[in-house]
C-alpha positions in Angstrom: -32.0 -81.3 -19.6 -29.5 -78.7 -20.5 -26.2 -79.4 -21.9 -24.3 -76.4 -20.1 -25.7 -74.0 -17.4 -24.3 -70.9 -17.1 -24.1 -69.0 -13.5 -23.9 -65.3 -13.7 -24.6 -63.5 -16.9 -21.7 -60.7 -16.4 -19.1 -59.9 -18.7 -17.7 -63.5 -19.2 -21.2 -65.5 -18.6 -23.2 -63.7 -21.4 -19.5 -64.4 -23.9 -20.1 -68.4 -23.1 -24.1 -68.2 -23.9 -23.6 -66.3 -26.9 -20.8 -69.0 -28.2 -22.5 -72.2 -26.9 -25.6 -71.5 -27.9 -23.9 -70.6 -31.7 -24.4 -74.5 -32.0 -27.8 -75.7 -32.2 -27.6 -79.4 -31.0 -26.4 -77.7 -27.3 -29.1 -76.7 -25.0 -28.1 -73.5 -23.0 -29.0 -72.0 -19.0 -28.2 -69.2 -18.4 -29.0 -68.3 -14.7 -28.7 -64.3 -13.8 -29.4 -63.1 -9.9 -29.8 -59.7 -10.9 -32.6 -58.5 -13.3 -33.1 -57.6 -17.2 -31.0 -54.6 -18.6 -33.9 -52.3 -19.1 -32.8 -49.4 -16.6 -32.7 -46.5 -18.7 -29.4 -45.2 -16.8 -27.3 -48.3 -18.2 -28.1 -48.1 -21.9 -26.9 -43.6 -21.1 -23.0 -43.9 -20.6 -23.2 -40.7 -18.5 -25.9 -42.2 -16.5 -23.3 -44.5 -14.8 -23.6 -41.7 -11.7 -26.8 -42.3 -11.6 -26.8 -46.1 -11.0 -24.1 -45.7 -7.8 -26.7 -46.0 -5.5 -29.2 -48.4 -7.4 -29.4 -51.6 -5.3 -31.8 -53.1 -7.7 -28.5 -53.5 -10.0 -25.7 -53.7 -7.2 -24.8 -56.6 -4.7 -23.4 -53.2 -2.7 -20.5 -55.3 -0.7 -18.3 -53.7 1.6 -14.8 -55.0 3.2 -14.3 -55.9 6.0 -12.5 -53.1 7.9 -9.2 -52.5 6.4 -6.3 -52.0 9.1 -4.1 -50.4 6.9 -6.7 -47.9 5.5 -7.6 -46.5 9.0 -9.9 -49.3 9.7 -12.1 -48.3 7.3 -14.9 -50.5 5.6 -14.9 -50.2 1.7 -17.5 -50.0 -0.4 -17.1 -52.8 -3.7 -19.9 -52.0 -5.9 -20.6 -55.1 -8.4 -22.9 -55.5 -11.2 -25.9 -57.5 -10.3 -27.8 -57.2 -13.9 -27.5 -58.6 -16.8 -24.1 -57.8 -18.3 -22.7 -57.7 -14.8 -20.2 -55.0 -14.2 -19.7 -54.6 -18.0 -23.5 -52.6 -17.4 -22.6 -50.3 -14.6 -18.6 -49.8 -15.4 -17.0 -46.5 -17.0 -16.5 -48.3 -20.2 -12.9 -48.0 -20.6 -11.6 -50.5 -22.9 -8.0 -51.2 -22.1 -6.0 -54.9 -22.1 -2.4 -54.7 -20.3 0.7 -55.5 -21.6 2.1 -58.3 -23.3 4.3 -58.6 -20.3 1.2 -59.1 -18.3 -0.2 -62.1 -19.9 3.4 -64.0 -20.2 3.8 -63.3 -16.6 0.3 -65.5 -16.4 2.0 -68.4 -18.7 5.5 -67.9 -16.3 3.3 -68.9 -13.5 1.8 -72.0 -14.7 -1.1 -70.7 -16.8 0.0 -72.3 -19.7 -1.4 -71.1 -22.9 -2.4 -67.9 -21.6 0.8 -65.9 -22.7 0.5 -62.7 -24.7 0.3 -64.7 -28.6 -2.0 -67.2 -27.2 -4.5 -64.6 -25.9 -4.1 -61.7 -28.5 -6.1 -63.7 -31.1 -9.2 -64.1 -28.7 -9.0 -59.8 -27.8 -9.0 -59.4 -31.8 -12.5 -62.0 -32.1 -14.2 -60.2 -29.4 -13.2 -56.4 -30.5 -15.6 -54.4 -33.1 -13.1 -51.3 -33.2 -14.8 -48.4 -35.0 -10.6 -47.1 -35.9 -11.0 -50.8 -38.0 -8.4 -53.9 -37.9 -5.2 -54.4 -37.3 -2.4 -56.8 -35.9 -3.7 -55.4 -32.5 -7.3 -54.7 -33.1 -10.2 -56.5 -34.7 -13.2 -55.3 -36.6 -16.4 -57.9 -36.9 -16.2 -59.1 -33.0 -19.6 -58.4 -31.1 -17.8 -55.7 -28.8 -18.2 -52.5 -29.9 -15.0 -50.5 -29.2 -15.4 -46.8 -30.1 -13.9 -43.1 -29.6 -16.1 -41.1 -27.6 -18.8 -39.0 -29.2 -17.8 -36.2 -26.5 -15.5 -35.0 -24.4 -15.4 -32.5 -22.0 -12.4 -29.5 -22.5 -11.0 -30.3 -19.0 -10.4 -33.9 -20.2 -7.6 -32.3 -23.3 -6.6 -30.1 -20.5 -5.3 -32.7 -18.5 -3.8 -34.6 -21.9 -1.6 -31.4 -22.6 -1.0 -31.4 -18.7 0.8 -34.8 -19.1 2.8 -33.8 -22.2 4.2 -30.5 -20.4 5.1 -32.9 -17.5 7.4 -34.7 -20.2 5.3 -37.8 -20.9 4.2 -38.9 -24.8 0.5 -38.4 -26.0 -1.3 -41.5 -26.6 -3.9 -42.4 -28.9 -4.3 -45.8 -27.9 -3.6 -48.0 -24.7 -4.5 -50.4 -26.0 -2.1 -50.0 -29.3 2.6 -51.5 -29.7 3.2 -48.8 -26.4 0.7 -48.0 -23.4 2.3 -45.7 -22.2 1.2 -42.0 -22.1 -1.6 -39.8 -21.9 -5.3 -39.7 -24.0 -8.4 -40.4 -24.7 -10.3 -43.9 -23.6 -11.9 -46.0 -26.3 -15.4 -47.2 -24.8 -17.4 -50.2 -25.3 -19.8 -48.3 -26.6 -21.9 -48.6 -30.1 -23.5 -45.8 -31.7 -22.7 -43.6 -28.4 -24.7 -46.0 -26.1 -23.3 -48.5 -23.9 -22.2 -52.1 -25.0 -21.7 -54.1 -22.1 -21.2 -58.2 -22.7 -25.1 -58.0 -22.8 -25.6 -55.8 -25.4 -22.9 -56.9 -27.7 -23.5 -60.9 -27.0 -27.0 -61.7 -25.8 -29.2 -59.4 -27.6 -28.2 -60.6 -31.2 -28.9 -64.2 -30.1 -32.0 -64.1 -27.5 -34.1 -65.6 -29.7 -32.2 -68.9 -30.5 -34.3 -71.9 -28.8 -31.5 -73.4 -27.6 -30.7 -70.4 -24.9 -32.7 -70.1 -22.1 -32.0 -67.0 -19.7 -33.5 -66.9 -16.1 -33.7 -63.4 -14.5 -34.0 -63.2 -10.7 -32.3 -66.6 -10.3 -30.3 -66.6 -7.0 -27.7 -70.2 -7.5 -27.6 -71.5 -3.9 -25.2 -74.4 -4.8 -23.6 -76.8 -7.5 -24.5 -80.9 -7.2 -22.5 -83.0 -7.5 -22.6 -87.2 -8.6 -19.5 -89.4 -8.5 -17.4 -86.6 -8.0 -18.7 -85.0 -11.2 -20.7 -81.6 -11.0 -24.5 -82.4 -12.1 -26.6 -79.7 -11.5 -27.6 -76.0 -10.1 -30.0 -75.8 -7.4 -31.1 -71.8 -7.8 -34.4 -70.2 -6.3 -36.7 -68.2 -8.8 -40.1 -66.3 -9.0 -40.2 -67.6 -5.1 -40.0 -71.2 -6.1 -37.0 -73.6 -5.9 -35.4 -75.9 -9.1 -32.8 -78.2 -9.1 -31.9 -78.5 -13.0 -29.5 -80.5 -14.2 -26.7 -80.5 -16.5 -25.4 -83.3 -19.0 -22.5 -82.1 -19.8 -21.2 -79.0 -17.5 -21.5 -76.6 -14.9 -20.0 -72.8 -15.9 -19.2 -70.6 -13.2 -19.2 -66.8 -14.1 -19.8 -64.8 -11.2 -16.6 -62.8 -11.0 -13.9 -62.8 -8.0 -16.4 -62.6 -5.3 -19.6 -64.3 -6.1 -17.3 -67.5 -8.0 -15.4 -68.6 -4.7 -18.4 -68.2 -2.8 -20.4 -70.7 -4.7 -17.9 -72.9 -5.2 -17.6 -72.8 -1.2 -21.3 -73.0 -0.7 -21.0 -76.3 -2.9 -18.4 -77.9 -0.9 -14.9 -77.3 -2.9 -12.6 -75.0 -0.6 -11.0 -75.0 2.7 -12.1 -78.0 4.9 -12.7 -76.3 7.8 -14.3 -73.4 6.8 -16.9 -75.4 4.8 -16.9 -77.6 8.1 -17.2 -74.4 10.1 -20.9 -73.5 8.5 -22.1 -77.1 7.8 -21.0 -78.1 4.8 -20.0 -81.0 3.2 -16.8 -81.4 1.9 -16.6 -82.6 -1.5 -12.8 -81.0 -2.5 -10.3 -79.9 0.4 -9.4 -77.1 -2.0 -7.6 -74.4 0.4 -6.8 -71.8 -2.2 -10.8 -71.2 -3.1 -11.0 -67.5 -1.9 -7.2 -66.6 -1.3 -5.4 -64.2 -3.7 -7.5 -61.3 -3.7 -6.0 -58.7 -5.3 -7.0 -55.4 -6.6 -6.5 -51.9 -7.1 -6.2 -49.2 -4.6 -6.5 -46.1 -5.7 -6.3 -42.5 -4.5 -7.8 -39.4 -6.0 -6.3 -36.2 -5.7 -9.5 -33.1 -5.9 -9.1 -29.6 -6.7 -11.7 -27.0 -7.4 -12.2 -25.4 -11.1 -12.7 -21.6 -11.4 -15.3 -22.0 -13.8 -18.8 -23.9 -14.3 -17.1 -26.3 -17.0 -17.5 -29.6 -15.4 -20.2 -31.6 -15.0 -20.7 -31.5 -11.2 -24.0 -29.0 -11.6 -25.9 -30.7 -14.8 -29.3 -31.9 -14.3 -29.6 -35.6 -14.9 -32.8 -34.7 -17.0 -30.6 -32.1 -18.9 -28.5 -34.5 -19.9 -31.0 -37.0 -20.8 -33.0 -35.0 -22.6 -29.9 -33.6 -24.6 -28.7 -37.2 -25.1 -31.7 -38.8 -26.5 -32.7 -35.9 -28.5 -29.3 -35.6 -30.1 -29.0 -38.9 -31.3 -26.6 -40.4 -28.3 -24.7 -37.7 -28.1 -23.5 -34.6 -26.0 -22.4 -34.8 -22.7 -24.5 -38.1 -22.0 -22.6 -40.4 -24.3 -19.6 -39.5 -22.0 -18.6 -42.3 -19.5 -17.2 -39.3 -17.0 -13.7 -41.0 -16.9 -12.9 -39.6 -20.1 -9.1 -39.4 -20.5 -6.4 -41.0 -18.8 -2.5 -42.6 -18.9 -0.1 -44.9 -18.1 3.1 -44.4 -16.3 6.2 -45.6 -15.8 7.3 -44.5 -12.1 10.9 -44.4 -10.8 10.4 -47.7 -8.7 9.1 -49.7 -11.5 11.4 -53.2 -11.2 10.7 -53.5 -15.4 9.6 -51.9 -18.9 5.9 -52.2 -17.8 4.1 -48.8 -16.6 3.2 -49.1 -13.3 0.7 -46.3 -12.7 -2.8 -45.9 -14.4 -4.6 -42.5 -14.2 -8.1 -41.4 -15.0 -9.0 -38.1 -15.4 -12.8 -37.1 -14.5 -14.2 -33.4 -15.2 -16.0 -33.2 -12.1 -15.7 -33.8 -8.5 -15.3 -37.6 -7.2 -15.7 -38.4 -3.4 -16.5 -41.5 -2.3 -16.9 -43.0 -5.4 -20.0 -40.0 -6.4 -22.0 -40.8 -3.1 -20.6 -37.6 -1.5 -21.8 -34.3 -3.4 -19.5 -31.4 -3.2 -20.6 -28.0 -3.8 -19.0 -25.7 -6.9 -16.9 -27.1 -9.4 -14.1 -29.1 -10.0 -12.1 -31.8 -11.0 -10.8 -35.3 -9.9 -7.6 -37.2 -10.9 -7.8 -41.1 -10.1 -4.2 -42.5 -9.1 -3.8 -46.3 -8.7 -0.7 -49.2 -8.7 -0.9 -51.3 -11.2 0.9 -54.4 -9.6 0.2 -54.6 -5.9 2.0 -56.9 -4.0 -0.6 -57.2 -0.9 -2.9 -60.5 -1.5 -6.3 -60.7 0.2 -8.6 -63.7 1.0 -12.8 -64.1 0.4 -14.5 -65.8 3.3 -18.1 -66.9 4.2 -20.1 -65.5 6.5 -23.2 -68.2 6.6 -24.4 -71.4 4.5 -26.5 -69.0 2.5 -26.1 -68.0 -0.8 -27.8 -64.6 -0.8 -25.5 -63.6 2.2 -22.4 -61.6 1.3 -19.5 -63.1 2.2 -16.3 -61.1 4.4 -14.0 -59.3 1.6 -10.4 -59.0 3.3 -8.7 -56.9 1.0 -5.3 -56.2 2.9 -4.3 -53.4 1.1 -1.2 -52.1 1.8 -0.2 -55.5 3.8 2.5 -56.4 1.6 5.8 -57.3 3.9 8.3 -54.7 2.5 5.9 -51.7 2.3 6.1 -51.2 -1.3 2.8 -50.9 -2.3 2.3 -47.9 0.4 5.7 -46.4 -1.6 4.1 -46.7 -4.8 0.7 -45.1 -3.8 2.6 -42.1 -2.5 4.3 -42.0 -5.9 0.8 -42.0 -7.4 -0.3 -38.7 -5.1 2.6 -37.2 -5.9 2.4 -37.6 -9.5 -1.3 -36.4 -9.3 -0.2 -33.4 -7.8 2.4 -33.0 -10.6 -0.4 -32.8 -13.1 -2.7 -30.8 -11.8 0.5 -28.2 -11.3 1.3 -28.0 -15.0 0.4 -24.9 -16.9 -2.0 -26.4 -18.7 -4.3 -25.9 -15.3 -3.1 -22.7 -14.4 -6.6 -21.1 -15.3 -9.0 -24.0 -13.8 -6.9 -24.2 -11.3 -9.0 -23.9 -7.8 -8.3 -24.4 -4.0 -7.3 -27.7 -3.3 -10.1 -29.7 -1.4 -8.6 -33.6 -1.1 -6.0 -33.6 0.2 -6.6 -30.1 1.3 -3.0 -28.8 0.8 -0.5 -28.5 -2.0 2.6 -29.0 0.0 2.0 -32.5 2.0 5.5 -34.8 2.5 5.5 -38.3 2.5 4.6 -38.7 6.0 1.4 -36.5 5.3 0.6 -38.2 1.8 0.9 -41.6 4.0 -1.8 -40.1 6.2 -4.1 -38.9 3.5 -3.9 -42.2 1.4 -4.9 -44.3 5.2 -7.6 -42.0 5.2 -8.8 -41.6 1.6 -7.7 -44.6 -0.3 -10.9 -46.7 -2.2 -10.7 -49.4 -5.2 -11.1 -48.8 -8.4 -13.1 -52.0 -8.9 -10.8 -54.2 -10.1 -11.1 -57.3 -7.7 -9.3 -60.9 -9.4 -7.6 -64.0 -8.4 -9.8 -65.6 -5.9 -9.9 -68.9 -8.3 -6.7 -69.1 -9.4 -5.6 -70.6 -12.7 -2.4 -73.0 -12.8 -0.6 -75.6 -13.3 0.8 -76.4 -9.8 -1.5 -78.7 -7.7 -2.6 -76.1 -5.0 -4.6 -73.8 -8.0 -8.2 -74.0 -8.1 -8.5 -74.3 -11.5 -5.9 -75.7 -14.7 -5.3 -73.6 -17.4 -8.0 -74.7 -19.4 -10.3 -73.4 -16.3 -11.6 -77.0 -15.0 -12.0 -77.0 -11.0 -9.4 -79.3 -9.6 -10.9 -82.5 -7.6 -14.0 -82.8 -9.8 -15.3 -82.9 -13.4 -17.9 -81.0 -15.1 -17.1 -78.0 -13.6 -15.0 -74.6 -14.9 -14.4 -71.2 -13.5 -14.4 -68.7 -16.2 -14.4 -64.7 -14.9 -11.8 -62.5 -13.8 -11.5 -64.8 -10.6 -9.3 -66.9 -12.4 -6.4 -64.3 -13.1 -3.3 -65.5 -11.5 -2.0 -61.5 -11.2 -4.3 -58.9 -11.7 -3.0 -56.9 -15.3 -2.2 -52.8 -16.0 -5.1 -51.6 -16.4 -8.7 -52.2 -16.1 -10.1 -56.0 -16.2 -13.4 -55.9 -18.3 -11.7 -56.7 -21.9 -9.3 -59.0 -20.2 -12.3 -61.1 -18.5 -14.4 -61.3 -22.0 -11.5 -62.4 -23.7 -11.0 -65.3 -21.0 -14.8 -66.1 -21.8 -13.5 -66.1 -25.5 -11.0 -68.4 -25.5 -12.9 -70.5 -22.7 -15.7 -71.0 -25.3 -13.4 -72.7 -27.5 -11.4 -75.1 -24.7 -15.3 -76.0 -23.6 -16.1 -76.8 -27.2 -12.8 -79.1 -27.3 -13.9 -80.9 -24.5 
């Protein structure tokens, strides 16, 4: 008998087994679908290219097709491994806004406002710059500045200055806005995803037990009261029960679907595929959001990228230089945060990253030569998407209905144009004037609106920042209360990024560990 079992060892599931587990009188599961860490390619920050393609560590979803994008089905690549997306990500370390967080607490997530939260970011934050009323310096997440960066990456920096924006040390620091480098999670130039930093110090306690290869088909339920997992591993099936709860970790797409699998969601869906209903709970799956984001291309003049390195060129170089050199880069090296002209408030509404070689279709497209890629996306879309299922079987993927760009008054198509544009800006400052190549997406420098429209239908892809599918509140309809418990039942929480009632500027890794941070401590209260 375990006290608490654990489904999905991402970036909030391996938080919760590292901070349960820190007593010894609780008896830990932690159930993983994917397998161990071990892949050379996650442990290399540069190797992150490499693993695009890598099924073995991917669930590989794809939307349905999008009607605002063309029709076109998008690829969501997810972490299936050990330290979820936290193992496969670009490793920039960024929070939000204050304003982001007390938005959360404004609609009904009460607690969750920027003073509760900041505490839980400074326990979970090893910054290598040391503490600070912002930062924290004995967490298990390594937070570093990187070992190396490529000359293309300051290039852009001054680029941003000379369009009349502020350089920026730190996003994460009193103002976000600006232009600099990332911190990483990264520790001694190799990557620290939530596995790293929080299960491999603790492995060896007796009380945590981690199952690799473990697919969850559903949660049981007894008396209204979640008691147990049925999973499937080493091609046998368990049911395993647990005394005191069932934990939920696997993020915005895989959480809604188990939950639905188990019989807590919309009636007739469930109905629909067979299931029994244990919770009417209509809102399990709605509120998808995330960020779209466009990437404006252009070719560099000369070889300084990193579009024609060998992958054992830089391996070699890493390893035998200590984790460093171009393979302790996580590509997306630089970056900022904007304020645009439509902005309704204080809060910077556009988040860039810069990457030193050329991007299409998220790396899966080679181009030939050199260049350079700017990433573009809105930080507070105002389209909501939904998560349905497609069978009564767990290792089925279930229909991702984005809606970008579905948003009644058409502002979230206004502000992606203001993203190209400002892209285009950039890459027009002196600063490029000798990189600067032939254009190749889109493939002309003097597009109007109508024609940036067209290019953003056609080009458009997330950034992987899907949220909100479980959403935390106060109000009777949310899926979950703000201290994460499941409404309709007991013994069962949602803590992951699926839980965010509004998705935050900038990326969501931090913000979903520090959710498993403060979660740790509501579980503990009981």
């Amino acid at each position: 008998m375990f006290d608490y079992i654990i489904i999905g060892a991402g970036s909030a599931g391996c938080v919760l087994a590292n901070r349960l587990s820190a007593d010894p009188d609780v008896k830990v599961l932690l159930l993983e679908a994917g397998p161990r860490d071990s892949h050379p390619f996650i442990h290399m920050p540069a190797g992150l290219a490499k693993l695009v393609n890598n099924r073995r560590v991917n669930w590989d979803y794809h939307t349905a097709p999008e009607p605002a994008l063309d029709d076109r089905t998008l690829w969501w690549p997810r972490g299936k491994v050990l330290g979820g997306s936290s193992s496969i990500n670009a490793m920039c370390y960024t929070r939000g806004v204050p304003g982001d967080y007390d938005e959360w607490a404004t609609q009904g997530a009460t607690g969750w406002d920027w003073n509760s939260v900041l505490p839980w970011f400074r326990r979970s934050e090893r910054n290598s710059r040391g503490a600070d009323a912002l930062h924290g310096d004995d967490g298990p997440l390594y937070v570093s500045d990187l070992r190396y960066s490529n000359p293309l990456s300051h290039v852009f920096i001054e680029a941003g200055r000379q369009a009349g924006f502020a350089v920026n040390d730190d996003f994460n620091g009193p103002r976000q806005d600006g232009f600099g480098l990332y911190q990483v999670t990264q520790k001694n130039g190799a990557r620290c995803s939530s596995a790293v930093a929080y299960l491999d110090p603790v492995r060896r306690r007796p009380n945590l037990t981690i199952v690799t290869g473990a697919q969850a088909n559903r949660i049981t339920f007894q008396h209204g009261r979640a008691n147990g997992v049925v999973y499937r591993a080493n091609g046998r099936a368990f049911h395993q029960a647990a005394a005191r709860e069932v934990l939920l970790c696997g993020g915005a797409l895989n959480s809604p679907q188990m939950l639905m699998l188990s019989g807590v969601g919309p009636a007739m869906q469930l109905r629909r595929y067979g299931i029994d209903v244990v919770v009417d709970a209509p809102q399990v799956g709605e509120n998808l959001q995330d960020h779209l984001d466009i990437c404006t291309l252009r070719h560099c003049p000369k070889p300084i990228t990193y579009d024609r390195l060998s992958d054992a060129r830089i391996a070699f170089d890493y390893y035998l230089r200590g984790h460093s050199g171009i393979g302790s880069s996580n590509i997306a090296e630089a970056g900022g945060f904007v304020r645009s002209r439509l902005a309704p408030d204080e809060r910077p509404d556009i988040q860039l990253h810069f990457v030193p070689a050329m991007l299409d279709d998220h790396g899966r497209h080679r181009l030939p030569g050199d260049g350079y890629t700017v990433h573009a996306c809105f930080l507070r879309p105002r389209s909501r998407g939904r998560v349905r299922l497609m069978s009564a079987h767990a290792g089925d993927h279930v229909r991702i209905e984005a809606n970008y760009l579905s948003d009644a008054d058409g502002f979230d198509l206004k502000m992606m144009v203001e993203c190209a544009k400002l892209s285009r800006e950039l890459l027009a400052q002196p600063a490029f004037d000798e990189y600067r190549g032939a254009p190749i997406f889109p493939a002309r420098d003097d597009l109007d609106d109508h024609d940036l429209v067209a290019f953003i239908r056609a080009k458009a892809e997330t950034i992987y920042h899907p949220v909100g599918t479980c959403r935390m509140g106060s109000d009777a309809l949310s899926v979950v209360d703000p201290q994460l418990r499941v409404r309709g039942v007991e013994g069962l929480r949602v803590v992951d990024a699926s839980v965010m009632p509004t998705l935050i500027g900038g990326n969501t890794n931090a913000p979903t560990m520090m959710i498993a941070e403060r979660a740790a401590d509501l579980i503990r209260a009981g």
